[in-house]
C-alpha positions in Angstrom: -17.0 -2.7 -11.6 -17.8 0.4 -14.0 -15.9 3.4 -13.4 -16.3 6.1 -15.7 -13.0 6.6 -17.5 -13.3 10.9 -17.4 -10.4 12.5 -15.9 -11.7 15.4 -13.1 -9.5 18.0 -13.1 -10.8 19.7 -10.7 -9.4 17.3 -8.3 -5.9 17.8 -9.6 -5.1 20.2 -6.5 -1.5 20.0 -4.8 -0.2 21.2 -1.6 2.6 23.1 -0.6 4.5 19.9 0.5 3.5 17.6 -2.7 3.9 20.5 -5.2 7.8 20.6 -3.8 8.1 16.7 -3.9 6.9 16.4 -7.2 8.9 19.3 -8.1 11.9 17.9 -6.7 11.4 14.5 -8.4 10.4 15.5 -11.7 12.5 18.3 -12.5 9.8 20.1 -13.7 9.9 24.1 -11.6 6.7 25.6 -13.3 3.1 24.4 -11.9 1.1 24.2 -15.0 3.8 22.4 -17.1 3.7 20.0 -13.5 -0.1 19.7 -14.0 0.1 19.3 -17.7 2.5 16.4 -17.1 0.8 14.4 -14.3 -2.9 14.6 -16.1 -1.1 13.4 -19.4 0.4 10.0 -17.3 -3.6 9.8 -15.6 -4.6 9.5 -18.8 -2.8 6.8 -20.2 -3.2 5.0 -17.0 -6.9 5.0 -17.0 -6.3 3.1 -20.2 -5.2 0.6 -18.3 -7.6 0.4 -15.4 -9.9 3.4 -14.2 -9.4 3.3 -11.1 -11.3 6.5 -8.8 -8.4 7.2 -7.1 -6.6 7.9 -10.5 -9.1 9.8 -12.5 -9.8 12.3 -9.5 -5.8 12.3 -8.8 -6.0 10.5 -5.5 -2.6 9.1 -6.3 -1.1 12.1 -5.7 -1.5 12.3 -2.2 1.2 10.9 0.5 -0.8 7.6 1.7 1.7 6.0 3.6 1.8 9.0 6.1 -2.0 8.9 7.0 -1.3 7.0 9.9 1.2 9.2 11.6 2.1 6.1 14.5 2.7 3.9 11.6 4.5 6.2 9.4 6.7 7.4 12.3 7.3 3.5 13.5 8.4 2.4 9.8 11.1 5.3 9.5 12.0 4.0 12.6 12.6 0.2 11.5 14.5 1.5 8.6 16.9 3.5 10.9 17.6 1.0 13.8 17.0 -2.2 12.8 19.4 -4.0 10.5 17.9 -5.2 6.5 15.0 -4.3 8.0 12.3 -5.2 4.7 9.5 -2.9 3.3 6.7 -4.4 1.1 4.3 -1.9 -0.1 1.3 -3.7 -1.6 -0.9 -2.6 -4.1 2.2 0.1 -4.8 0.7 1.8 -8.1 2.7 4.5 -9.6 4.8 4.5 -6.4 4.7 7.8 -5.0 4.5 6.2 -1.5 7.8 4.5 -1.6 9.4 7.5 -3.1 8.0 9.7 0.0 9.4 6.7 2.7 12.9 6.8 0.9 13.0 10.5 0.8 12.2 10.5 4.8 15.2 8.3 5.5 14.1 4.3 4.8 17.1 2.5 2.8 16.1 2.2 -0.8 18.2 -1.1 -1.1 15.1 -2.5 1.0 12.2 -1.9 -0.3 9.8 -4.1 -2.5 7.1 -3.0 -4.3 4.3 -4.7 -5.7 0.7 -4.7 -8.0 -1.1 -6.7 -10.0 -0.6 -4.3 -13.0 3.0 -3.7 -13.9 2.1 -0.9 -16.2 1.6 1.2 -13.4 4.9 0.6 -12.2 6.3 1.7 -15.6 4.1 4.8 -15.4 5.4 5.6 -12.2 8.9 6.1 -13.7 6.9 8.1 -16.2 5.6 10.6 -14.2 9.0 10.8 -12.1 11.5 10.4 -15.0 12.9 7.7 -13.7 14.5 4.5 -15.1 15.1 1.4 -13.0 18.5 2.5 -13.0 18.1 5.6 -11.8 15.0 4.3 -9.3 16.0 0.6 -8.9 13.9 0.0 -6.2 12.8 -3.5 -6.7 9.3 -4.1 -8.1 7.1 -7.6 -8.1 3.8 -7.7 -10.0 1.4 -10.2 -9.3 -1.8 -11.1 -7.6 -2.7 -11.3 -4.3 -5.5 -14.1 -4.1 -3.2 -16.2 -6.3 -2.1 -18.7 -3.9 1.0 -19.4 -6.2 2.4 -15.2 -5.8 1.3 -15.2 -2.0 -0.1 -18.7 -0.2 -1.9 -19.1 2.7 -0.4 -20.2 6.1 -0.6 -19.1 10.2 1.4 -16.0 10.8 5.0 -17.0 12.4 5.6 -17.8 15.7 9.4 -17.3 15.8 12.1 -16.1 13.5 13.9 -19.7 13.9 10.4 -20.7 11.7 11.5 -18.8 8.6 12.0 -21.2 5.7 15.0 -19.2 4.1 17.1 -16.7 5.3 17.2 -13.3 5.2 20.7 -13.0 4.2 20.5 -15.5 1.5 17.8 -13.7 -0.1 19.4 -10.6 -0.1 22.7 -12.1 -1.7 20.6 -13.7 -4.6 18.9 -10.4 -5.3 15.4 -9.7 -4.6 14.7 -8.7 -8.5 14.3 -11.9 -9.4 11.5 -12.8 -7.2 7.8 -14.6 -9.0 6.4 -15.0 -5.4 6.4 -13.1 -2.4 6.1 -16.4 -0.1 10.0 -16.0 -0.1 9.7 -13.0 2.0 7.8 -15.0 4.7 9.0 -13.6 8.0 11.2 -10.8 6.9 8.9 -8.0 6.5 9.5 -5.8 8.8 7.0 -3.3 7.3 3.5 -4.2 5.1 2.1 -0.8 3.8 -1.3 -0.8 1.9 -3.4 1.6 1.4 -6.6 2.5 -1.2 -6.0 -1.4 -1.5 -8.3 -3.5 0.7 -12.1 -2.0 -0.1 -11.4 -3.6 -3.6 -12.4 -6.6 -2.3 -15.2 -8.1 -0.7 -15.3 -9.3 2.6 -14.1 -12.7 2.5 -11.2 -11.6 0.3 -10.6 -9.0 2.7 -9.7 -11.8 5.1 -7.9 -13.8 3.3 -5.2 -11.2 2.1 -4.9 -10.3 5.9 -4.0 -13.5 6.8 -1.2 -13.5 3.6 -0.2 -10.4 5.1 0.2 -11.5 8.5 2.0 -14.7 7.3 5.0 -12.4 5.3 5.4 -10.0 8.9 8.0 -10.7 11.1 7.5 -11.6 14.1 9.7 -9.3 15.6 8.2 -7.1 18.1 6.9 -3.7 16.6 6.9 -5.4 12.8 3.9 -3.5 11.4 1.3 -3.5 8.8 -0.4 -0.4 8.0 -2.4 1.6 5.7 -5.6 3.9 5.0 -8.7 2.4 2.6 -12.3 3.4 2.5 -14.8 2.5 5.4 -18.5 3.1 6.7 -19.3 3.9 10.2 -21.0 0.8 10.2 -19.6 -2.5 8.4 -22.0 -3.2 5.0 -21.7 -6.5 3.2 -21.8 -4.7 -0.3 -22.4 -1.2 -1.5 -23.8 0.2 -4.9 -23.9 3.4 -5.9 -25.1 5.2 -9.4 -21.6 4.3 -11.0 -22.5 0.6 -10.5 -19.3 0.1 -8.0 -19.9 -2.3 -5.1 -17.7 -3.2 -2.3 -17.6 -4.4 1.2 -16.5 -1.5 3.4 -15.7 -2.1 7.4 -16.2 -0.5 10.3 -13.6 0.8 12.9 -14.7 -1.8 15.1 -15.4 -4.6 12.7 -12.0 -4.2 10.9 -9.9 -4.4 14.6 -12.1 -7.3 15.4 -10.9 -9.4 11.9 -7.2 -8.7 13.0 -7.8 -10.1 16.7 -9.7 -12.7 16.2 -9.7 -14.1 13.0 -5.8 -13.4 11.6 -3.8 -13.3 14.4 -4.7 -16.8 16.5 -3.0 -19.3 18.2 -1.7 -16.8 21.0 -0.5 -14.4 19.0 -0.4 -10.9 20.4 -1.0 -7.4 18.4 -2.2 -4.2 19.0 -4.4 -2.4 16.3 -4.9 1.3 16.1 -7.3 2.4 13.6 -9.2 5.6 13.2 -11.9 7.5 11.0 -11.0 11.8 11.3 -13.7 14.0 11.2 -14.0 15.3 7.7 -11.9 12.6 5.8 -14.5 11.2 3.6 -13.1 8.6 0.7 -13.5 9.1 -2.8 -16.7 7.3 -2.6 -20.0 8.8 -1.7 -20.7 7.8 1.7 -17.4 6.9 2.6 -14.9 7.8 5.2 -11.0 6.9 6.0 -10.0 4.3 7.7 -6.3 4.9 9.2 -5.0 1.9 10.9 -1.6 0.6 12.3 -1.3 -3.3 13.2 1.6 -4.1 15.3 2.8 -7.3 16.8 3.4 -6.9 20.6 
């Protein structure tokens, strides 16, 4: 993919709600020092990978709340029921898992993960935090290796879980290479700006990863926001030479009911597409979705 590696500053806007979070987290009270500070960390970031979403500041935006059912549910699991595991996929600077903790969801159990751990350490840059301070646990890898996440049928029961929930906590999640450990005790999968990386076949295959780490557990959720079309295309190009597969509301419901989730399974997927919410792609919209296991 080529994306251009020019910051837009035009896009660095904050609202009223992310101007006090970032205020509250950073220490820094006036709004162009705040500015100055966040396009410095973009920058060096974009070093690493250009990602849209970081040269037009997407990143700065709450993600994880786009789906108000699935935000409200995961707050929820944190609150009533016990160790109950957060994994927020493709975490970047982790803004997301900052705003989840600040609304109430136990640090102590959340996992965070990317392929690029630099992002993770620019995340503590632009909050001026350490992993003492922060020690939220962080895993990098990648998803299609099968070695970091393998392929297998989403659980059944919880008396199918390969190691204990309690024994993983004991021995520290920090010292995780793989997230195949976790299988089962994910209460709570967020992802968001994540899955239109991929093309479609990809797209399936991290699904079914995902649904194998859920818990089966009633109301265990995966969730998340990503760019979509009204109608599903197998691969779009624009003038910046970027090309991705991009589903539809119906087409993306339809891979979680019949081609994840099998064998009897039951979920129910809420997705939608708001007026107005186009992605940061030309032609693209917002997919919002919540995929809960009945």
């Amino acid at each position: 993919m080529l994306y251009s590696k020019s910051l837009k500053p035009d896009k660095l806007v904050l609202t009223a709600d992310e101007l006090a979070f970032y205020k509250k987290h950073t220490g820094i009270e006036n709004e162009q020092d705040m500015k100055g500070h966040i396009t410095d960390v973009a920058r060096n970031a974009l070093e690493i990978y250009p990602y849209p979403c970081i040269r037009k500041f997407g990143f700065l935006r709450f993600r994880i709340t786009r789906s108000p059912s699935g935000y409200k549910r995961l707050l929820e699991l944190g609150s009533t029921r016990p160790n109950a595991l957060l994994l927020d996929l493709g975490c970047c600077f982790g803004n997301d898992v900052r705003k989840a903790i600040d609304d109430g969801f136990p640090p102590q159990n959340v996992v965070a993960s990317d392929l690029r751990a630099e992002y993770w350490k620019f995340g503590h840059d632009l909050f001026k935090s350490t992993p003492s301070t922060f020690p939220v646990i962080f895993i990098p890898g990648d998803v299609l290796d099968p070695s970091f996440i393998s392929i297998q049928a989403p659980l059944q029961t919880t008396s199918a879980t390969s190691i204990p929930l309690q024994s993983i906590l004991q021995s520290e999640l920090g010292t995780l290479k793989s997230l195949d450990p976790l299988r089962g005790h994910l209460s709570a999968i967020h992802t968001s700006a994540f899955f239109h990386l991929f093309n479609r076949e990809e797209q399936l295959l991290i699904a079914k990863k995902l649904a194998s780490l859920l818990s089966p557990l009633p109301g265990s959720i995966i969730f998340g926001s990503h760019l979509g079309f009204s109608e599903p295309h197998e691969e779009v190009e624009n003038g910046t030479g970027i090309s991705l597969f991009g589903h539809s509301l119906e087409s993306w419901k339809k891979m979680w009911e019949e081609e994840v989730f099998t064998n009897g399974i039951t979920i129910h997927v809420d997705a939608d597409m708001p007026v107005g919410e186009t992605g940061e792609i030309q032609h693209t919209r917002m997919i919002n979705w919540v995929v809960t296991r009945l």
